[in-house]
Biotite code that builds the C-alpha atoms (Angstrom):
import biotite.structure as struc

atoms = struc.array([
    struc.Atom([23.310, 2.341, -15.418], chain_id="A", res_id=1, res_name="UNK", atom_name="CA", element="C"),
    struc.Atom([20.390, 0.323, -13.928], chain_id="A", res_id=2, res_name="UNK", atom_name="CA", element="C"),
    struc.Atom([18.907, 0.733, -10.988], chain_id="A", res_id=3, res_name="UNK", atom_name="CA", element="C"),
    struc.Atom([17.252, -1.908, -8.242], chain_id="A", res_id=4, res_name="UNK", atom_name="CA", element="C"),
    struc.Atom([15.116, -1.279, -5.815], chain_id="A", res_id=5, res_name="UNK", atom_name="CA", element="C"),
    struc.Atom([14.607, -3.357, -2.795], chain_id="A", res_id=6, res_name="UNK", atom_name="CA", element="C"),
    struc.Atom([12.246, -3.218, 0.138], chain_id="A", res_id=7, res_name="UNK", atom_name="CA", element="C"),
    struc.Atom([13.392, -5.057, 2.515], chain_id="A", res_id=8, res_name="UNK", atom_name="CA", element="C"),
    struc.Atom([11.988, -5.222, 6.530], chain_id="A", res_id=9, res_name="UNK", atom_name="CA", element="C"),
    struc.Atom([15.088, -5.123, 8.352], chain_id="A", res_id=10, res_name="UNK", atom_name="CA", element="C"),
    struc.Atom([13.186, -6.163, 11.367], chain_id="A", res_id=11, res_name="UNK", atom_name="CA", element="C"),
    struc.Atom([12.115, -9.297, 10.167], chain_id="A", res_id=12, res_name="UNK", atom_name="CA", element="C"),
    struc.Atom([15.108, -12.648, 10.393], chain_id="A", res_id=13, res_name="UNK", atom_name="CA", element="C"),
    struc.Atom([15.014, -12.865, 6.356], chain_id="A", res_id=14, res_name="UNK", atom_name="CA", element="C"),
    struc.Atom([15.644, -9.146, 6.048], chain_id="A", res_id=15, res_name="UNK", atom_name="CA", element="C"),
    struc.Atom([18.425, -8.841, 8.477], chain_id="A", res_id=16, res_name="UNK", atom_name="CA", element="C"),
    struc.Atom([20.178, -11.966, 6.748], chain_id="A", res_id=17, res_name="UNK", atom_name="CA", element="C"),
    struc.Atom([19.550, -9.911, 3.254], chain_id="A", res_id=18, res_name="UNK", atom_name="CA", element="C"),
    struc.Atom([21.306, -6.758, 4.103], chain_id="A", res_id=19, res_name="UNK", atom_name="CA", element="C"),
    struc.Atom([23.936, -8.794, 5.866], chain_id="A", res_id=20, res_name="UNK", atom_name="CA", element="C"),
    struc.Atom([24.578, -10.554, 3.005], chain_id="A", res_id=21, res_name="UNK", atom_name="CA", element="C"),
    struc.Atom([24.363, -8.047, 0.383], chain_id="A", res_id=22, res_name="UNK", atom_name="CA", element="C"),
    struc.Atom([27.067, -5.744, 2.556], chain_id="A", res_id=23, res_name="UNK", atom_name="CA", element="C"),
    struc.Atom([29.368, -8.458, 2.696], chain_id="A", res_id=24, res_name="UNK", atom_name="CA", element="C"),
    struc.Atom([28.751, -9.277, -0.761], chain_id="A", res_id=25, res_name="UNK", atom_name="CA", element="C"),
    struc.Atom([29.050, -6.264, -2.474], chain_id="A", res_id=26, res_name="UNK", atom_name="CA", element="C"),
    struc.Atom([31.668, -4.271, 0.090], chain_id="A", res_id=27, res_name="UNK", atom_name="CA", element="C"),
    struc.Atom([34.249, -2.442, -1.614], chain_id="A", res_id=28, res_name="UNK", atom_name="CA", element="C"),
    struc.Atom([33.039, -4.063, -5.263], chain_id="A", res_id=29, res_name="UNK", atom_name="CA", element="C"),
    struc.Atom([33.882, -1.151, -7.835], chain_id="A", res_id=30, res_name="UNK", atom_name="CA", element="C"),
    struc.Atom([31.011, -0.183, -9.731], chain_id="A", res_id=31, res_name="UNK", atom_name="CA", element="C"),
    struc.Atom([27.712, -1.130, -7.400], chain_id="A", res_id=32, res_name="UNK", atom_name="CA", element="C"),
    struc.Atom([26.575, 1.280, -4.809], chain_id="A", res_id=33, res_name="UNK", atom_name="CA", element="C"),
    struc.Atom([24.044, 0.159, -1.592], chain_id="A", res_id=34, res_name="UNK", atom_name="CA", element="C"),
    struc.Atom([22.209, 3.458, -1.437], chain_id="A", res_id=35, res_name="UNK", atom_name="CA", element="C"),
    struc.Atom([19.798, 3.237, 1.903], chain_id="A", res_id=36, res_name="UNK", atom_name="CA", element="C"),
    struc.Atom([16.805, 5.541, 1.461], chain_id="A", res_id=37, res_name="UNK", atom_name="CA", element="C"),
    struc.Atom([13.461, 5.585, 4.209], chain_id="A", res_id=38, res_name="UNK", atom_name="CA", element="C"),
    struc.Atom([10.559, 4.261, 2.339], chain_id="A", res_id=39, res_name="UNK", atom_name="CA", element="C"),
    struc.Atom([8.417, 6.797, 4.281], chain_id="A", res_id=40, res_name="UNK", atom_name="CA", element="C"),
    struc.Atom([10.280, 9.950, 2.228], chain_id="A", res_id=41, res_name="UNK", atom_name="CA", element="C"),
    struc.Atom([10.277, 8.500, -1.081], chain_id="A", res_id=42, res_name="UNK", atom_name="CA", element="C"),
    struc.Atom([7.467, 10.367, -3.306], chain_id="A", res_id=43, res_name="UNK", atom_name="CA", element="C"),
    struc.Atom([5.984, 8.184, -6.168], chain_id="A", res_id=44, res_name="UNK", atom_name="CA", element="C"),
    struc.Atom([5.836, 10.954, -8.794], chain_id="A", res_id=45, res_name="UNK", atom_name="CA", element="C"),
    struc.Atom([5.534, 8.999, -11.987], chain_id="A", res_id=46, res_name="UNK", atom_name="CA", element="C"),
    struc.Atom([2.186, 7.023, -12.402], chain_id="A", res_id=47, res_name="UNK", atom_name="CA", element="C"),
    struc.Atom([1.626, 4.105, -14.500], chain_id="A", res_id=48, res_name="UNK", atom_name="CA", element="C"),
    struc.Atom([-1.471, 5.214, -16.112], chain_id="A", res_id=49, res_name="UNK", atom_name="CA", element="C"),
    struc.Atom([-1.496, 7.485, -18.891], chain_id="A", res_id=50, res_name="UNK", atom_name="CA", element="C"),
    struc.Atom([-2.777, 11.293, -18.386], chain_id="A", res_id=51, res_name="UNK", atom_name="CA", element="C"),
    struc.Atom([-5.770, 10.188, -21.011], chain_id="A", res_id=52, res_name="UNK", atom_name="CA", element="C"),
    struc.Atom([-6.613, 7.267, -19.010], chain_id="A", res_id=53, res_name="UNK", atom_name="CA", element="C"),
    struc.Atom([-6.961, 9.319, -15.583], chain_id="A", res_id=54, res_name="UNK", atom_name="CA", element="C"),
    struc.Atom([-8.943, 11.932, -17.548], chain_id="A", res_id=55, res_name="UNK", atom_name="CA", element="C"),
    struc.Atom([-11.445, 9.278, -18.584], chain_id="A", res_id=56, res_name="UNK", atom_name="CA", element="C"),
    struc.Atom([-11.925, 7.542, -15.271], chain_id="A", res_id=57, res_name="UNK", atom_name="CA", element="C"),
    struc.Atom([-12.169, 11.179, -13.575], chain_id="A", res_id=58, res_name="UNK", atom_name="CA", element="C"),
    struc.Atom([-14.787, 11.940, -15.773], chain_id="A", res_id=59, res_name="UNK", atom_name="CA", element="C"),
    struc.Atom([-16.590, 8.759, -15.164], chain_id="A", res_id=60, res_name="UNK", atom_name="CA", element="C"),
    struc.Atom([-16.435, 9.377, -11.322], chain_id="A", res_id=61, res_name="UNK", atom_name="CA", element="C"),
    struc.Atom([-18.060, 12.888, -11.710], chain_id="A", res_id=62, res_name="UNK", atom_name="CA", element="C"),
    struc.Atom([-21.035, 11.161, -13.781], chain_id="A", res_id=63, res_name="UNK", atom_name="CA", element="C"),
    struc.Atom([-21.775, 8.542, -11.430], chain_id="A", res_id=64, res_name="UNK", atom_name="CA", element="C"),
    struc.Atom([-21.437, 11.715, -8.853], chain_id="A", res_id=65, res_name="UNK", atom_name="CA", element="C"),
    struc.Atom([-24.680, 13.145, -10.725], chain_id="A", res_id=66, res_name="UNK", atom_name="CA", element="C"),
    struc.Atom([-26.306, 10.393, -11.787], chain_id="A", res_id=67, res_name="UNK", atom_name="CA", element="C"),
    struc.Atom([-25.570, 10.022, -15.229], chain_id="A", res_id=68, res_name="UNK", atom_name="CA", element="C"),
    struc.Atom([-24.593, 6.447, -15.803], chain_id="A", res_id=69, res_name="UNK", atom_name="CA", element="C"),
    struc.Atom([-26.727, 3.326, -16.585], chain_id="A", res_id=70, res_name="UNK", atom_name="CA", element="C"),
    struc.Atom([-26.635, 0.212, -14.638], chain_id="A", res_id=71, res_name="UNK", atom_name="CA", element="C"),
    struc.Atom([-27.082, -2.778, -16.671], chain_id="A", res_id=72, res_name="UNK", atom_name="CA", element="C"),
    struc.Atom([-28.973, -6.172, -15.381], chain_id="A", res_id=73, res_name="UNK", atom_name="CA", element="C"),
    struc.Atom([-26.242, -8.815, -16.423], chain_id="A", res_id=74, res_name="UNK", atom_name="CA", element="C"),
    struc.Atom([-29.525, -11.202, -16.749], chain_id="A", res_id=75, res_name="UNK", atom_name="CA", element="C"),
    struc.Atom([-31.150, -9.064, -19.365], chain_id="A", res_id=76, res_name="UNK", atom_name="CA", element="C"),
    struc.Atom([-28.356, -6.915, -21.062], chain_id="A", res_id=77, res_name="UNK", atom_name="CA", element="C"),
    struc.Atom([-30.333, -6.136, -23.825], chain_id="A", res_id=78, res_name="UNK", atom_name="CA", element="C"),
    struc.Atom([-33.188, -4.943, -22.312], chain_id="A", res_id=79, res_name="UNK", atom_name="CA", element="C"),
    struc.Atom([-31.413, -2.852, -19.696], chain_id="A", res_id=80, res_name="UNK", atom_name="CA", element="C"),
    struc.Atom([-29.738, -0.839, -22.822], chain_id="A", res_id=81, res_name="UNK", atom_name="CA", element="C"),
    struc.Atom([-33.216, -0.573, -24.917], chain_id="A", res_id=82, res_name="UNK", atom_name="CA", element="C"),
])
């Protein structure tokens, strides 16, 4: 099974003409379901990031926080790091 997932503005002229569509399309076709859901209650749980990834950029966040990171001159690069 695969799901889709559409926003759609069903104020807009394009939106309305989608949905009208689609239900008129796919009425009483065995084996796809229109499930409406409100955008506002759906909870993004899963992030695309890996946990190691967030760690690191966390950590990076709390050093600039106390002032341990080095800024680097991108005319002189070596000289900022020496």
């Amino acid at each position: 099974m695969t799901t889709i997932t559409i926003k759609i503005n069903e104020r807009t002229k394009a939106g309305k003409a989608f949905i009208a569509m689609s239900e008129s399309f796919f009425k009483d076709v065995e084996g796809i379901e229109i499930i409406e859901t409100d955008s506002k209650k759906i909870k993004k749980t899963e992030s695309i990031y890996s946990p190691e990834f967030i760690a690191k950029i966390k950590k990076a966040e709390a050093n600039i926080k106390k002032g341990k990171t080095t800024r680097l001159n991108p005319d002189d690069i070596w000289g900022s790091i020496l």
